[in-house]
Residue frames relative to the residue before (quaternion, step in Angstrom):
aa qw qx qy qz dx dy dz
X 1.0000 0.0000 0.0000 0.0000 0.00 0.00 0.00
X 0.5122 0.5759 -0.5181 0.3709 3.62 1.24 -0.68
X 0.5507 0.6257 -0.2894 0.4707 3.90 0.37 -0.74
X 0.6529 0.3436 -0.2395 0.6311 3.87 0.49 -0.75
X 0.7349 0.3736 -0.3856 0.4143 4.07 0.11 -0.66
X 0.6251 0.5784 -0.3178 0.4168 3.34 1.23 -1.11
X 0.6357 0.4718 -0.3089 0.5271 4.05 1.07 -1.18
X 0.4821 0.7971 -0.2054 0.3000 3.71 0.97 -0.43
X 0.7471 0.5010 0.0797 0.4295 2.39 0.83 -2.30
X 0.4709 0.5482 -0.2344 0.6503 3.57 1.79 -1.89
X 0.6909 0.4678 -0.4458 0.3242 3.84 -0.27 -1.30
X 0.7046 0.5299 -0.3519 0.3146 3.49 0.73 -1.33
X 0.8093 0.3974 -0.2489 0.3537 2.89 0.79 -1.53
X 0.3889 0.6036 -0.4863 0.4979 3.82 1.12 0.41
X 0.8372 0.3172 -0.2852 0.3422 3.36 0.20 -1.63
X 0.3430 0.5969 -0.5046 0.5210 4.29 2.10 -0.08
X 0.7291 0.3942 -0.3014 0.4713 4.24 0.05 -0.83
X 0.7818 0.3891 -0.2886 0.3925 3.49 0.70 -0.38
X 0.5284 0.5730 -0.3427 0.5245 3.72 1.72 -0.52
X 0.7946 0.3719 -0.3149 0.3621 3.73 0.81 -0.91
X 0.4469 0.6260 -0.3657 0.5242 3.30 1.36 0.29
X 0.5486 0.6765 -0.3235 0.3698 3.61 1.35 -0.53
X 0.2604 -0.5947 0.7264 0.2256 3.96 -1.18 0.51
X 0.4583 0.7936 -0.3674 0.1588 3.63 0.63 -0.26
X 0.3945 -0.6587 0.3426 0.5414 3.84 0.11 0.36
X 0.5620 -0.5421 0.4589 0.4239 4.01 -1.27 1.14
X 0.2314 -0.6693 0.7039 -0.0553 2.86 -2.33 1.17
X 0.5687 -0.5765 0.4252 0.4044 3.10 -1.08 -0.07
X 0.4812 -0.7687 0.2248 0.3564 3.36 -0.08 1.97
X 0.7106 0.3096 -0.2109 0.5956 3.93 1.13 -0.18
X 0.2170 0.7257 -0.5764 0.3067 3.91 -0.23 0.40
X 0.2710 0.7202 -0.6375 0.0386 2.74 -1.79 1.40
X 0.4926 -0.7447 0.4244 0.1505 3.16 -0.90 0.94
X 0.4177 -0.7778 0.4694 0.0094 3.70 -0.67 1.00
X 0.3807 0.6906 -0.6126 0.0541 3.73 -0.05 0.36
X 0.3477 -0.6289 0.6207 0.3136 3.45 -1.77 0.75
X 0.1669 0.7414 -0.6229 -0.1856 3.74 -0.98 -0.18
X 0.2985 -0.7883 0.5350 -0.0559 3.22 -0.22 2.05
X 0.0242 0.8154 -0.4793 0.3238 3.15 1.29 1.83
X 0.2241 0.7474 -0.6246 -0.0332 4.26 -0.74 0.87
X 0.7918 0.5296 -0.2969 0.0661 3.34 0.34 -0.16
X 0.0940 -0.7891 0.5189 -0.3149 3.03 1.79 1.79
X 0.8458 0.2189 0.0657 0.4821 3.54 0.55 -1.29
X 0.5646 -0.6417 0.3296 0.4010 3.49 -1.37 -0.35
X 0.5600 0.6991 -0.2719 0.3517 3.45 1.57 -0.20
X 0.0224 -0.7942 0.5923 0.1341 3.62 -0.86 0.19
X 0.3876 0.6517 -0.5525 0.3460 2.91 -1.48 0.90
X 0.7368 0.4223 -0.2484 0.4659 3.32 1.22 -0.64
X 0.4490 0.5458 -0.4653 0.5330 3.71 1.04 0.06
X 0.5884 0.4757 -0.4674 0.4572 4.52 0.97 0.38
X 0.5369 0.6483 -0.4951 0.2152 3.60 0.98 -0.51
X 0.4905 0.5881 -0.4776 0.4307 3.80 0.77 -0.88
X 0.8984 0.1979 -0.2227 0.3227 3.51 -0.15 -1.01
X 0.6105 0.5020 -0.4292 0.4371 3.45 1.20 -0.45
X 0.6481 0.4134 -0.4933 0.4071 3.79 1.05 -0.03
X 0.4252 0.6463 -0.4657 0.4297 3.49 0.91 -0.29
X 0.7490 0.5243 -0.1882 0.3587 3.44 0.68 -1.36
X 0.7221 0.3998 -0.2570 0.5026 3.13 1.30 -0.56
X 0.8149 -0.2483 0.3521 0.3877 3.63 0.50 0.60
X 0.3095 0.7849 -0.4969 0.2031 4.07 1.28 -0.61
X 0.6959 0.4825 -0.2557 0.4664 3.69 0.70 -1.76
X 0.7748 0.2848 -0.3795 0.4177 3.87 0.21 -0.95
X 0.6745 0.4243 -0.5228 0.3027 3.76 0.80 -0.43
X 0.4904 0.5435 -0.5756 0.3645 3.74 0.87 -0.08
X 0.6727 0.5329 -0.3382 0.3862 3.50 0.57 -1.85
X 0.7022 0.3985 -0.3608 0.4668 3.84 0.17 -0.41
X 0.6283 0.5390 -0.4741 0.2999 3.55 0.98 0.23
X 0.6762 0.0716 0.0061 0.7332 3.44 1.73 -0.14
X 0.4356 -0.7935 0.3963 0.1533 3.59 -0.76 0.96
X 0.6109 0.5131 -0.2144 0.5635 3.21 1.64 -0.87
X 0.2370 0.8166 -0.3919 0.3512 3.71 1.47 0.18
X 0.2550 0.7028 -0.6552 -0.1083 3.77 -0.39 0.89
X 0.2903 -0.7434 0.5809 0.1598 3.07 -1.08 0.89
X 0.0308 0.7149 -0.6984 0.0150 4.19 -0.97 0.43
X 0.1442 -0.7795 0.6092 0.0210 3.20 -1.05 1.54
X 0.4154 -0.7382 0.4955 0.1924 3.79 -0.79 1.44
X 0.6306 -0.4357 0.5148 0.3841 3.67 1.12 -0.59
X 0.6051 -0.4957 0.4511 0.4297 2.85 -1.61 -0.83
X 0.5262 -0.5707 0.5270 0.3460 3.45 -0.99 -0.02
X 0.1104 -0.8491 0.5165 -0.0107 3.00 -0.80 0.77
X 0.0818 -0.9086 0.4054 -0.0581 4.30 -0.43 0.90
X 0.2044 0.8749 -0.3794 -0.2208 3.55 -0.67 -0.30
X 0.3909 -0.6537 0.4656 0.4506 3.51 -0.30 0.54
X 0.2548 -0.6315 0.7323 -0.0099 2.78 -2.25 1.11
X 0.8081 -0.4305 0.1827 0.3581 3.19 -1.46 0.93
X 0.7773 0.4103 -0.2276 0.4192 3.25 0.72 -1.56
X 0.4721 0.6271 -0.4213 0.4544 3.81 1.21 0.18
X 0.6930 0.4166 -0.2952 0.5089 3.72 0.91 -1.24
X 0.6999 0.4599 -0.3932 0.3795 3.84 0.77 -0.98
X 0.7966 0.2992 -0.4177 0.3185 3.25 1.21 0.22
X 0.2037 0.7121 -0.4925 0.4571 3.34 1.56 0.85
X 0.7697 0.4338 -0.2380 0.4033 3.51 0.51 -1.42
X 0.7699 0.3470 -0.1408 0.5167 3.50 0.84 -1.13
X 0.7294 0.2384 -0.3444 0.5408 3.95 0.27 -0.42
X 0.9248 0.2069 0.0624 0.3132 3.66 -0.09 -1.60
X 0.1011 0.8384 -0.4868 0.2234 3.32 1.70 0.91
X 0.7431 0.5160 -0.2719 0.3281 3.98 0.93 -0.26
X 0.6119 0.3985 -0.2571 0.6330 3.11 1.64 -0.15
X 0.6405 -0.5767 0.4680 0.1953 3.48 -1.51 1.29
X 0.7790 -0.3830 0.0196 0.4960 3.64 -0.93 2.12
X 0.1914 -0.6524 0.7315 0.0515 3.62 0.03 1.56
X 0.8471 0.3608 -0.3158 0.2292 3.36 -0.05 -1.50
X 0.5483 0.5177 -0.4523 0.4763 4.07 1.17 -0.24
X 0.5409 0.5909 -0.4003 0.4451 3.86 0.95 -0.91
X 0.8156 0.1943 -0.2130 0.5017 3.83 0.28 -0.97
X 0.5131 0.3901 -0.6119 0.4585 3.93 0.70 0.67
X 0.5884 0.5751 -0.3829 0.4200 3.51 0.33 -0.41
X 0.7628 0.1058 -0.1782 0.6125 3.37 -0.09 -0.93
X 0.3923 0.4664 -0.6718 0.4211 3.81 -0.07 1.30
X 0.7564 0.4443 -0.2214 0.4259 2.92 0.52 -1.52
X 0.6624 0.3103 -0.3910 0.5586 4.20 1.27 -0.65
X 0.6569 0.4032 -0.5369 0.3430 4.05 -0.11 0.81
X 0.5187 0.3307 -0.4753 0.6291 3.81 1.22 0.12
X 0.5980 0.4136 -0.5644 0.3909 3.90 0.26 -0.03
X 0.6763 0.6232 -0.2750 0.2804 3.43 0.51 -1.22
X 0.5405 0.5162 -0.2519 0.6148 3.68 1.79 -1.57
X 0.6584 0.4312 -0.4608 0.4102 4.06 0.24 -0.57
X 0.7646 0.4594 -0.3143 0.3248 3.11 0.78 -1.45
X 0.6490 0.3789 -0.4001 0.5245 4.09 0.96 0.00
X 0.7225 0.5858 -0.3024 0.2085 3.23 0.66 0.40
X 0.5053 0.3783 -0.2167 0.7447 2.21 2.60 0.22
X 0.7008 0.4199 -0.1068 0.5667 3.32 0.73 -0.57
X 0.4417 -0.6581 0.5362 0.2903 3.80 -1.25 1.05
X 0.7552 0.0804 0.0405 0.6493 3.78 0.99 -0.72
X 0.2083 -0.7180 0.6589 0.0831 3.42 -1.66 0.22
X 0.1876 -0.7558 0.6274 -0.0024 3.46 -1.60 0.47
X 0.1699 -0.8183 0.5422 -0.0871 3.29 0.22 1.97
X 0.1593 -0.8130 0.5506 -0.1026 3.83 -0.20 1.29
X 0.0343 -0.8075 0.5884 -0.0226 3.58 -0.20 1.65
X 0.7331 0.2062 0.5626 -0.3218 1.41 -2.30 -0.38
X 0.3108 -0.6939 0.5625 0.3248 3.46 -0.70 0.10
X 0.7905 -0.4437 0.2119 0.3652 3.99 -1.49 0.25
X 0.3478 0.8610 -0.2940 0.2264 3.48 1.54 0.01
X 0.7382 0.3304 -0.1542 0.5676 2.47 1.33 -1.88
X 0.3274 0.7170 -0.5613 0.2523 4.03 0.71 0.62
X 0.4652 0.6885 -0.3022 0.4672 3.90 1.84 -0.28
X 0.6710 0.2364 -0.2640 0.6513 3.80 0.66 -1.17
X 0.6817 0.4952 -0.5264 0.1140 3.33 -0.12 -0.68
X 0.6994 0.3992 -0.1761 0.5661 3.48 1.79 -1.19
X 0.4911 0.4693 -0.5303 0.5073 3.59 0.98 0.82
X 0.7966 0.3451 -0.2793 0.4104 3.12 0.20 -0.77
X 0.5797 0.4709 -0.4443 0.4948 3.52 0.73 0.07
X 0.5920 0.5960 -0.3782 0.3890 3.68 0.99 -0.57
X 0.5843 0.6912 -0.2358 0.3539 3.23 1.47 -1.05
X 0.6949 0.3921 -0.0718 0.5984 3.17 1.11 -1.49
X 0.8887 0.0419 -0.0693 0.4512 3.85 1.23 -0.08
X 0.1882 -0.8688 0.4430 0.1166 3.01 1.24 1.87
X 0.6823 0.5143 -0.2744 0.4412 3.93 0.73 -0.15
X 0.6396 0.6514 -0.3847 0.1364 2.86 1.11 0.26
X 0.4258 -0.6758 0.4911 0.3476 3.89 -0.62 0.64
X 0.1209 -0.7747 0.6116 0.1054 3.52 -1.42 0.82
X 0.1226 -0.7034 0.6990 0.0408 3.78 -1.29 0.73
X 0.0570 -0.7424 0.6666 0.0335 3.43 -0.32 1.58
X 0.0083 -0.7478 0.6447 0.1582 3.70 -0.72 0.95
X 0.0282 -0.8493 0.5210 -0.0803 3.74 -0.80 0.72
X 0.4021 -0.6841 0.3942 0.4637 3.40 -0.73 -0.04
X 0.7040 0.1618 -0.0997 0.6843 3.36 1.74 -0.41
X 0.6605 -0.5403 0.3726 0.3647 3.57 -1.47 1.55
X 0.3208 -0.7899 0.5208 -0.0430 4.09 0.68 -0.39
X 0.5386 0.3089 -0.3846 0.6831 3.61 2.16 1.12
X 0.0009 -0.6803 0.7070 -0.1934 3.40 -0.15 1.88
X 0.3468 -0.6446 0.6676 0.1366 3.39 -1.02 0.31
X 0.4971 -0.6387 0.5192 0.2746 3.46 -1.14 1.32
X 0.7132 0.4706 -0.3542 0.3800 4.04 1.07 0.10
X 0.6927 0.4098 -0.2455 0.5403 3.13 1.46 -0.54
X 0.5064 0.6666 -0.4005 0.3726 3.80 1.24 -0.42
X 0.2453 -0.7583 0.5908 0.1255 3.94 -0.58 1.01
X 0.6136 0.6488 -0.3169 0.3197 3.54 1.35 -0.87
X 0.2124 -0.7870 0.4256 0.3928 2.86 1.61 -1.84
X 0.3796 0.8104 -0.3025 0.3281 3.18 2.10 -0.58
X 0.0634 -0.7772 0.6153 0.1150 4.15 0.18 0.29
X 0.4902 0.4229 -0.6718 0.3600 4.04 0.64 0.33
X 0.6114 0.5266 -0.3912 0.4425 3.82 0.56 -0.09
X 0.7835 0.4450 -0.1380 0.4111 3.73 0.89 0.11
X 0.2672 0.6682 -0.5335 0.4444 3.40 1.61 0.56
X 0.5390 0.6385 -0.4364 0.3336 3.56 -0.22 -0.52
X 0.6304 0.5817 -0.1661 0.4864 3.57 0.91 -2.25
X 0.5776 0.5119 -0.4515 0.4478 3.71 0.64 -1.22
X 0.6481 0.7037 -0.2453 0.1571 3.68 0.32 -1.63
X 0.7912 0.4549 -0.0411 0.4065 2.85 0.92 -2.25
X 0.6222 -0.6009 0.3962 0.3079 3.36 -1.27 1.22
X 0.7194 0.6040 -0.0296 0.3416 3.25 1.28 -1.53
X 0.7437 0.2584 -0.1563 0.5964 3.12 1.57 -0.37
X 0.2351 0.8147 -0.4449 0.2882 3.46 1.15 1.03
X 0.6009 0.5034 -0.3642 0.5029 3.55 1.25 -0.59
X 0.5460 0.6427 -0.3358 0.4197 3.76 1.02 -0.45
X 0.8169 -0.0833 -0.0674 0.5667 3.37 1.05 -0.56
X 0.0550 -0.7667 0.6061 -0.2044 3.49 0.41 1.97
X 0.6962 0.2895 -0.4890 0.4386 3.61 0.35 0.61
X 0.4093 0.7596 -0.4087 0.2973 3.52 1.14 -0.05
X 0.2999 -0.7977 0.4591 0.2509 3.73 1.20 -0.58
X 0.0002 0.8764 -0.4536 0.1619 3.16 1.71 0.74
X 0.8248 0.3768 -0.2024 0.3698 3.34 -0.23 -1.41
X 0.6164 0.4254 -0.4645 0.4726 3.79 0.96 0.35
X 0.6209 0.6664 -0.1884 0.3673 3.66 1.50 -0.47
X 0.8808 0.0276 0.1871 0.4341 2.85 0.84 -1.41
X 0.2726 -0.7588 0.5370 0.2480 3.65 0.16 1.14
X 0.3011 -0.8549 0.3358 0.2564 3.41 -1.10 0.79
């Protein structure tokens, strides 16, 4: 854990040089925001939609808070979503091959307007999955609130399959694809371009 407080600690003091540089309306000069999205059905496994609360359970809030004392911390819960009609009619008609297309994109709608509240109160945020699905809203919706911003996706795998080329069907392996400027014709019924800046 020393290694997690220590990357913490660096994060803060970046995001303290980047907040006073801000025109933004004043915060609380450290501040972070907390969402679970107890999110499994990227894949075929369950179990990972318990992490939100079992880290809670274990103490999550004081090992952040002890990484910096002046640390407020404000947990949102879980996240919460629901699929609507026009989500399943395209499940059925565009992306019927790739496991719950149509829960994956209510969800991460519903975690990039979380994500834009949460920096808008908050100097930084901490989006707690889940399985790699929700790695789409989290970097849309941060993109929103910070059209400059620069991503480093470290992974054991790159995570921009393509519902045509995917054999699994598995879309936690395909956030990435949502992202890229270049692979926007791949999913032109997705309604991408009102969602997600690429």
């Amino acid at each position: 854990m020393w290694w997690n407080r220590k990357f913490v600690s660096r994060s803060l003091r970046l995001h303290r040089l980047k907040s006073t540089r801000s025109t933004a309306p004043r915060k609380p000069e450290q501040s972070l925001g907390i969402i679970g999205v107890p999110f499994a059905k990227g894949q075929a496994k369950q179990g990972v939609e318990l992490a939100p609360d079992l880290l809670r359970q274990s103490s999550l809030r004081q090992v952040l808070q002890s990484s910096h004392d002046d640390l407020v911390i404000r947990d949102y819960g879980n996240l919460q979503y629901a699929v609507d009609e026009p989500l399943l009619q395209q499940q059925r008609v565009h992306y019927h091959h790739i496991r719950n297309y149509a829960d994956f994109m209510a969800c991460n709608r519903a975690l990039i307007e979380q994500v834009k509240l949460m920096l808008v109160e908050n100097t930084q945020f901490l989006a707690i999955g889940g399985d790699h699905a929700i790695g789409f809203g989290s970097v849309a919706g941060h993109l929103q609130h910070t059209p400059n911003l620069s991503l480093v996706w470290i992974d054991a795998h790159a995570d921009i399959n393509l519902h045509s080329t995917s054999q699994s069907g598995n879309i936690h392996g395909m956030p990435v694809s949502f992202l890229l400027e270049q692979l926007r014709n791949t999913w032109q019924h997705a309604g991408l371009q009102e969602i997600a800046p690429n």
